[in-house]
N, C-alpha and C positions, 0 to 999 in steps of 0.2 A: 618832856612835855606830855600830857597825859592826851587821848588820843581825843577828838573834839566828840566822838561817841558817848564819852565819858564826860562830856558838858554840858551836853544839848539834849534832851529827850530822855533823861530818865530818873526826872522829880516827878513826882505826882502832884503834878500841877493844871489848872486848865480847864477846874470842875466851872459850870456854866449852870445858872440857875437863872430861867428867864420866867418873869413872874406876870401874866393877866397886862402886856404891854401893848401900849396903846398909843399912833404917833395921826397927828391930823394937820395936812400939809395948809395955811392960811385959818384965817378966823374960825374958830366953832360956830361963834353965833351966827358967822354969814356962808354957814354950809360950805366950808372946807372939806377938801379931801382926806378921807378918811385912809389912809394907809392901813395902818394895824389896828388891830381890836382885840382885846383880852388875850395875847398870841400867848402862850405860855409852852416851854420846853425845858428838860435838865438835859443836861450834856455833860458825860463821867471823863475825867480826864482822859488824852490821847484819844478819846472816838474821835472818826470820823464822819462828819454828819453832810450830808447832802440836800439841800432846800429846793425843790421843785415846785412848779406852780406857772401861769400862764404871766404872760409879761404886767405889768402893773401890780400883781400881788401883795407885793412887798417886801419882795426876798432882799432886795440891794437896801431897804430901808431899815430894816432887821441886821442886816451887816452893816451898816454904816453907823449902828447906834452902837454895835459891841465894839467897832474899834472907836467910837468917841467922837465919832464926825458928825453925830446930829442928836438932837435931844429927844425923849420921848414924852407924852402930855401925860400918860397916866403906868403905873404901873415898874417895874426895875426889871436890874440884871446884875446881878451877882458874880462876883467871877472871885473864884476860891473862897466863898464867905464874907467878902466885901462888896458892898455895891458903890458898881462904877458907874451905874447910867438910871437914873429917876429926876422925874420933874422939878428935883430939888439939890441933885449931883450935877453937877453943871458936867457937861459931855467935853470929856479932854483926852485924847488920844495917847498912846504911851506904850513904849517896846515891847509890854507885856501884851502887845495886842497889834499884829501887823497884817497889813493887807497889800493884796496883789492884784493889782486893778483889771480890767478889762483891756486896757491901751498901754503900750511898753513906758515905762518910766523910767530907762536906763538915761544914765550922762553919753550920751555920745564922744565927747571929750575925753573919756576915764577910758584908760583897760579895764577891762571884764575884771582881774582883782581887783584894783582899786572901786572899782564898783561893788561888789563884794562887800570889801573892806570898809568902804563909806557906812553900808546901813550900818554897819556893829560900833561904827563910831563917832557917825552924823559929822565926818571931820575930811579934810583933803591930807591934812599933817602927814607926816612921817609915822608910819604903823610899826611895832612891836616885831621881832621876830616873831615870837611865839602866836601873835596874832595872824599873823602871815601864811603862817606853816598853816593855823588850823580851819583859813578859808583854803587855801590849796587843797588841804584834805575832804573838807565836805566839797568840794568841785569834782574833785576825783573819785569821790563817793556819788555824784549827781554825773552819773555817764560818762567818766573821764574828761571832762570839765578844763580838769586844770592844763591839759595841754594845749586852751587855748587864752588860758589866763593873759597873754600879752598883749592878744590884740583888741581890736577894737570894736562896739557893739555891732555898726554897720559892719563888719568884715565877717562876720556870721551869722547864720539862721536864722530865722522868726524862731523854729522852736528853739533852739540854742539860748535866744535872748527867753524868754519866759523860763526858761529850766535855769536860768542864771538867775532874774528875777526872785524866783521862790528862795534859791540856795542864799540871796542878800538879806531875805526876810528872817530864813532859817537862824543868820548869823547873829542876829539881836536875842536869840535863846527868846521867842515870844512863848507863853503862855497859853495864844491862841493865832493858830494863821488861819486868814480869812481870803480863800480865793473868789474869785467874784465875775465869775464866764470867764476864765483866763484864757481859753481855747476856744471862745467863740465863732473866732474869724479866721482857724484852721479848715484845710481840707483832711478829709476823711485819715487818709495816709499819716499826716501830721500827728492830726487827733490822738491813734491807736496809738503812734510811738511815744505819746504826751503819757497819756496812762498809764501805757507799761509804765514810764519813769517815774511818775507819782505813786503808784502803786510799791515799789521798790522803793522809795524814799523816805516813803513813810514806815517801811517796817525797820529801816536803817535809821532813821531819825524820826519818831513816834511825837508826834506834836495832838493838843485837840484841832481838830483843820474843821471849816465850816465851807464848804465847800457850794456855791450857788450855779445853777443849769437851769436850762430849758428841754437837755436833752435827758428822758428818762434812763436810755441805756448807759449811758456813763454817769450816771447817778448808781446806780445798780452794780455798774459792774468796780467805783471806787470806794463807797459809804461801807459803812458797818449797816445804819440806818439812812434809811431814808425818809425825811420829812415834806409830805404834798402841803400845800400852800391854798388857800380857798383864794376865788380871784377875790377880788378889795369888794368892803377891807378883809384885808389882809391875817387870815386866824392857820391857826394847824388842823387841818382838817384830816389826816390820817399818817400813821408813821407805819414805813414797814420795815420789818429788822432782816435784813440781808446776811441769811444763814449761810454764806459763802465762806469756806475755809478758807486762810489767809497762810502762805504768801498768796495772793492767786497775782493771773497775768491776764491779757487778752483772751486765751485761749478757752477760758471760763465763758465767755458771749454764747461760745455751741453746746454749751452743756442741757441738758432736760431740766436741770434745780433752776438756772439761770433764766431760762423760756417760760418757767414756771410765773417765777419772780415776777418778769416782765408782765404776763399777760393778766397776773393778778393787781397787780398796780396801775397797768396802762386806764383799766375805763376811770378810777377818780382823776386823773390826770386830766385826763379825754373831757368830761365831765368839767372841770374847770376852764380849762380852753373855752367850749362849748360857749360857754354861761359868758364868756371875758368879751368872746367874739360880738353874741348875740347884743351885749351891752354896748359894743361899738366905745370896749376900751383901746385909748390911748397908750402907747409903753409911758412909763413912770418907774420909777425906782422903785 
């Protein structure tokens, strides 16, 4: 069996063209919430892209249309030359396009394989040798993984479950993964070792990943780019390209390029907060 390196991550796939998208939460005419406005970005297959912006923006609304969970009022999104989401593409979710939520979505019921195993075949059935072997392998490619494939999601970590998580999403060979604050509601320690493994995951399994924060430094230190977010509605108000040599690790946070990064991106950041607060926004997607 050819090794799952050799199946997952290295089509050139996952080019993202988001075109003037525009989503408005209730009636137009009775002054609905304006989420997005003319948002536009391309995304080159396997980038890494990071969406920052203060709560309400629109980051999770802008994720939730690429993978198919909401419709948008004006405007598309193209994924490899086809569009999958306009006011006239009805919004339908689909393998080519997986997200990883903010809250665990494991079966507590399953072992960690068969969890695994589920996303890549939406099934409880009896799985494939050859399908077996090649979640064991990306388990063991995600932190040595698989030597706890037997047991069960409560019998291990919070990070343990989200680094499984991702590896279930990984298994559908998506197009585009979509994390969405996965690591919100980690402590610091967690966090760093969450990184490193994302950072290491993705240059062993190269996917386009859109990656959604509130935290500028781990925008920074995963992204290729990085995308700020105007508060609502919700537009691209500046992208910085994060000239960071790859592999990189944690270690990169103390570097002068990395300080550099940070301090030149923090005031638009600063700057939207600022404007989110003053308006006495609500979080919203």
């Amino acid at each position: 069996m050819a090794e799952i390196g050799a199946e997952i991550g290295t089509k050139a796939r996952g080019s993202v063209s988001i075109e003037n998208l525009g989503k408005v939460y209730g009636a137009v005419e009775k002054a609905g919430v304006v989420a997005l406005d003319h948002c536009s970005l391309a995304i080159a297959p396997n980038e890494f892209i990071a969406l920052v912006g203060p709560s309400g923006c629109g980051k999770s609304t802008l994720a939730n249309i690429l993978a198919g969970f909401d419709q948008p009022n004006t405007g598309s999104v193209s994924l490899d030359g086809q569009i999958i989401a306009s006011p006239s593409v009805l919004a339908k979710p689909g393998p080519d396009r997986v997200m990883v939520f903010q809250h665990g979505a494991l079966f507590p019921w399953m072992t960690i394989l068969d969890n695994v195993l589920y996303g890549a075949t939406r099934s409880a059935a009896p799985h494939s040798d050859d399908l077996r072997a090649s979640a064991l392998d990306l388990l063991r490619r995600s932190g040595g993984l698989n030597r706890v494939a037997a047991r069960f999601p409560g019998q291990v970590s919070s990070g343990m479950q989200r680094r499984i998580e991702i590896v279930r999403a990984l298994m559908t060979d998506p197009a585009i993964l979509i994390l969405d604050e996965p690591f919100r509601a980690m402590d610091s320690i967690a966090k760093s070792r969450m990184h490193n493994h994302v950072l290491a995951l993705h240059e062993s399994v190269p996917k386009t990943t859109v990656f959604i924060t509130h935290d500028l430094q781990e925008a920074l230190l995963l992204a290729d780019r990085v995308v700020v977010m105007t508060t609502r509605p919700g537009r691209i108000k500046q992208i910085v390209e994060v000239d960071l040599p790859r592999p990189r690790t944690t270690e990169v946070l103390a570097s002068e390029k990395f300080l550099a990064l940070k301090a030149a991106t923090h005031q638009a950041v600063h700057d939207e907060a600022l404007k989110a607060f003053e308006a006495g926004e609500k979080e919203r997607a």
